[in-house]
N, C-alpha and C positions, 0 to 999 in steps of 0.2 A: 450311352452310359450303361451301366452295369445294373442290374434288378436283381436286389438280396431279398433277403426274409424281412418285414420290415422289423422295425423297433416301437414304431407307433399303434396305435389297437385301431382299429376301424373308427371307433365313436370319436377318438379324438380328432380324426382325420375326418369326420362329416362335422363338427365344430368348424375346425379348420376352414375348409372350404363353404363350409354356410358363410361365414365372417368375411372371408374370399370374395362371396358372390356381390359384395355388397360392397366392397370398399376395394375395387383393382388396380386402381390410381393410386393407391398408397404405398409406392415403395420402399416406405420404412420400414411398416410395418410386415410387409412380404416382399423381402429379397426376392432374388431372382434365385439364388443357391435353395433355400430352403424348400420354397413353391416346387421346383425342380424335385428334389427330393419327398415331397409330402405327393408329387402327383405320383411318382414313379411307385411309392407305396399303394397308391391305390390302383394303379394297372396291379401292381402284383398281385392284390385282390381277387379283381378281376381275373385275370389270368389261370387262377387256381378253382375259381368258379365259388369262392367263399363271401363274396359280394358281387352283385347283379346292376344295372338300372333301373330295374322294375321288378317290384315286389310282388310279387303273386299271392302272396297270402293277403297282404292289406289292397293288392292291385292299385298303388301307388306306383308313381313315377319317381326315381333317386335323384334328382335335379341337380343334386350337389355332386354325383358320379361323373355327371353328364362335365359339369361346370371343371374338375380336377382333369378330366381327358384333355380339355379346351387349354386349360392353363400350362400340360405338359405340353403341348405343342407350342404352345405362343415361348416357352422357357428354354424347349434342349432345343442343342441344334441335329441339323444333319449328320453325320458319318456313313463312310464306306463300311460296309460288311458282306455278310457271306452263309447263304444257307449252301451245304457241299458245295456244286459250283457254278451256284447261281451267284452273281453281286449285286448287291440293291447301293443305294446312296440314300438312305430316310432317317428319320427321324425313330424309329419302333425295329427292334429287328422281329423274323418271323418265329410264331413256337417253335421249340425245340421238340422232337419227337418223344422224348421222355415226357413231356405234356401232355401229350396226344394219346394217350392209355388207352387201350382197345376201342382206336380208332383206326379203321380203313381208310386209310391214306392214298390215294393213289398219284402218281407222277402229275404236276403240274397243280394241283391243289395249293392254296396257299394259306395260310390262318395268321392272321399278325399276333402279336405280344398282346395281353389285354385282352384277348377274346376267351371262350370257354365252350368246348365241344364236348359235349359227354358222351360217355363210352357207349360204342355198340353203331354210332353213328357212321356214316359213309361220305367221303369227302372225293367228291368224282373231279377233274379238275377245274378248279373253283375257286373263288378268293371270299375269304370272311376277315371282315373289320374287326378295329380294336372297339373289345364293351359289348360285344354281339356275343351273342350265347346259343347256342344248335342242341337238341335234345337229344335223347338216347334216341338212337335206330331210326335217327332223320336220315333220311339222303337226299344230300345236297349235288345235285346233278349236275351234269357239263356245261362251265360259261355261267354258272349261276354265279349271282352276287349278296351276300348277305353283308347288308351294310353296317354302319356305326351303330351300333349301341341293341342294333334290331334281335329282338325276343322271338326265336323259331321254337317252337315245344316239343315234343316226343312224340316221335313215327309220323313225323312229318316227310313230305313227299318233292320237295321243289325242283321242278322238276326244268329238262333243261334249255338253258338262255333267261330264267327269273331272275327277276331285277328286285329286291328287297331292298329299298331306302333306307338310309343312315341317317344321324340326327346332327351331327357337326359341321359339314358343308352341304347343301346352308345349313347353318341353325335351326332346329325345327323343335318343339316344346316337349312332345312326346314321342317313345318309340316305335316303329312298326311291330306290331306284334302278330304273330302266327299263333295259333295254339293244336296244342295237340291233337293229331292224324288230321290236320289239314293236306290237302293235294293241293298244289297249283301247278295248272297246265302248260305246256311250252312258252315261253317267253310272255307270260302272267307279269306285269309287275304291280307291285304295292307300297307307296311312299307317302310322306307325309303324317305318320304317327295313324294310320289306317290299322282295324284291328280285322284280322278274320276270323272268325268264330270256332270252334271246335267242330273236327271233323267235315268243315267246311268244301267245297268243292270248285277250284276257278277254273272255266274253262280255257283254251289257249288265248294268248293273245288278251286276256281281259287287264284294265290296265284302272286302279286304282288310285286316287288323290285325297286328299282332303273334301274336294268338292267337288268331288265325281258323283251325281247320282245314281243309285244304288234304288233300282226300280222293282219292287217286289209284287208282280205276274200271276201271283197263284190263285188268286180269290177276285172277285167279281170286278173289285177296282184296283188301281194299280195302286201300290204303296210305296213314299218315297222317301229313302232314309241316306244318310250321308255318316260316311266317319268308319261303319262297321259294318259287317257281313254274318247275320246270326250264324249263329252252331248249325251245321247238316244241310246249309242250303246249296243249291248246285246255281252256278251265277255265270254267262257268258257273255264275250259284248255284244252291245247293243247300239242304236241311237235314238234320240228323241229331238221332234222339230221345235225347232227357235226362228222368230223371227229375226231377221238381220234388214238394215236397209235395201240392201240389195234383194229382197225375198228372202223365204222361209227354207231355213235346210236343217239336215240330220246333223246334231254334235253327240259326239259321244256319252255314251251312259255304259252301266252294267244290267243286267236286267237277272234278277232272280226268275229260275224256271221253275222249280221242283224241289224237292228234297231229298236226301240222302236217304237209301231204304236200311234198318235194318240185316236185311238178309242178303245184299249183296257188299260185294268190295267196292271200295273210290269207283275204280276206272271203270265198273261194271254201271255202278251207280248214275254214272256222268252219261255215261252211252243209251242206258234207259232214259235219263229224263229226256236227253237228245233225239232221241228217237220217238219217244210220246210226242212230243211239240210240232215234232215236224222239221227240227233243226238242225244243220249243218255248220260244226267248225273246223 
C-alpha cells in the first residue's frame, strides 16, 4: 500500500490503538480496512522520526507503537516491489532515499519503511527494522543488524556483525536500547529489551540477554546485575561456574573490567582496561 501524510494526529491514533490493544477479537469494531490504515499512519510517524517507541524524556516505553507495527502486519498483505534493481516480495517497502537526508548510504545497506536514521549517521551494509531509530553520526557497520523497534542514540559505534534485537518476533515487552557514544565490539549482540548505558563499552563477541549476568569486577566483591550495562563501563565475556548433574561447568556471563577514562577514546579505552587485567579478546 501506498503511505500518505496522515489525516489522523498522533493522539488520536494512540486512543485508537490503546482501545486496540484490548479488544482485537472485535471485528466490528476494527475492520480490517481501517486498522490497515490507522497502522500505516503511524509507520508514517515513525518513519519521519516525529514518533518513537521510547520516550526519552519520560524513558517510557510506547506500548501502543509497538501494538500498531503488530497489527499492520497481521492486516496488509505481501506485494512485489522494487528498490532500483533490487525486488523484495514483503509487506513494508524499503526508505526512499529522499528519507535518508544526510545519511551515508552505502551499497547494500538497507533501512525498511517505519524506521528513522538521523542525519550525519553512516549506514555501511546493514539492515535496520521497522520502529528502530539510529542517532546522528552512529555508524552502523558491516552485517550489523538493528532490529524492530531498537533505540541506537548518537555517535554510537556498532560495530561490525552486531546483532541488536527487535521486539516483534518474538514479542518482547521492551526495546533494546543503546544510548549515546556507546561502542560495541565485533559481533556484540544485545537482545531482549537489554539497555547499555552511555558511553558504555562491549568488548567483541560479548553477547547480552535478559538473563545474562552482568558481573561487575572492579571492587573487592563481585557485583551482579541483570537487564543493564551502566554509563562508561568497559564489559567483555566471561563465564561463571554452575553446577549441572553432570558436574560443575563455565555458562556464560559478561563481566565488567574497568571503566571508561575520560582522557581517552572508546577503542583506546577498551585496550587499556584490556591490558590492565591482563586480558585478551
Amino acid at each position: 500500500m501506498k503511505f500518505k501524510r496522515p489525516a489522523v494526529a498522533i493522539e488520536r491514533l494512540k486512543d485508537f490503538f490503546l482501545d486496540y490493544s484490548g479488544n482485537r477479537d472485535d471485528g466490528r469494531r476494527f475492520p480490517a480496512a481501517r486498522l490497515r490504515r490507522n497502522a500505516a499512519d503511524v509507520l508514517w510517524y515513525l518513519d519521519r522520526g516525529m514518533l518513537r517507541v521510547w520516550d526519552p524524556g519520560t524513558n517510557t516505553v510506547n506500548a501502543w507503537v509497538r501494538e500498531a507495527i503488530l497489527a499492520y502486519f497481521r492486516a496488509a498483505g505481501a506485494a512485489a516491489m522494487s528498490a532500483g534493481v533490487f525486488e523484495y516480495f514483503d509487506k513494508l517497502p524499503v526508505k526512499p532515499r529522499a528519507s535518508l537526508k544526510g545519511v551515508r548510504v552505502v551499497p547494500g545497506a538497507v533501512a525498511r519503511f517505519g524506521a528513522f536514521v538521523e542525519e550525519g549517521a553512516i549506514l555501511m551494509p546493514s539492515f535496520v527494522n521497522v520502529g528502530a531509530r539510529v542517532g546522528k553520526a552512529t555508524m552502523v557497520d558491516t552485517w550489523a543488524t538493528v532490529g524492530s523497534c531498537a533505540q541506537v542514540g548518537a555517535g554510537v559505534h556498532l560495530s561490525g556483525g552486531v546483532g541488536i534485537g527487535g521486539v516483534l518476533e518474538p514479542a518482547q515487552a521492551a526495546p533494546v536500547i543503546i544510548e549515546d557514544g556507546a561502542f560495541l565490539g565485533s559481533r556484540a549482540i544485545v537482545v531482549e529489551g537489554v539497555r547499555v548505558g552511555r558511553e558504555a563499552v562491549l568488548g567483541a563477541g560479548v553477547v547480552l540477554t535478559a538473563s545474562t549476568k552482568i558481573v561487575d569486577v572492579r571492587g573487592k566483591e563481585p557485583v551482579v546485575l541483570k537487564g543493564a550495562v551502566p554509563g562508561r563501563a568497559v564489559v567483555i565475556p566471561g563465564t561463571i561456574p554452575k553446577k549441572f548433574p553432570a558436574g560443575e561447568f563455565g555458562t556464560p556471563c559478561a563481566l565488567i573490567i574497568g571503566t571508561r577514562t575520560a582522557s581517552t577514546d572508546l577503542k583506546t579505552s577498551l585496550n587499556e582496561a584490556l591490558r590492565d587485567h591482563g586480558v585478551a579478546v
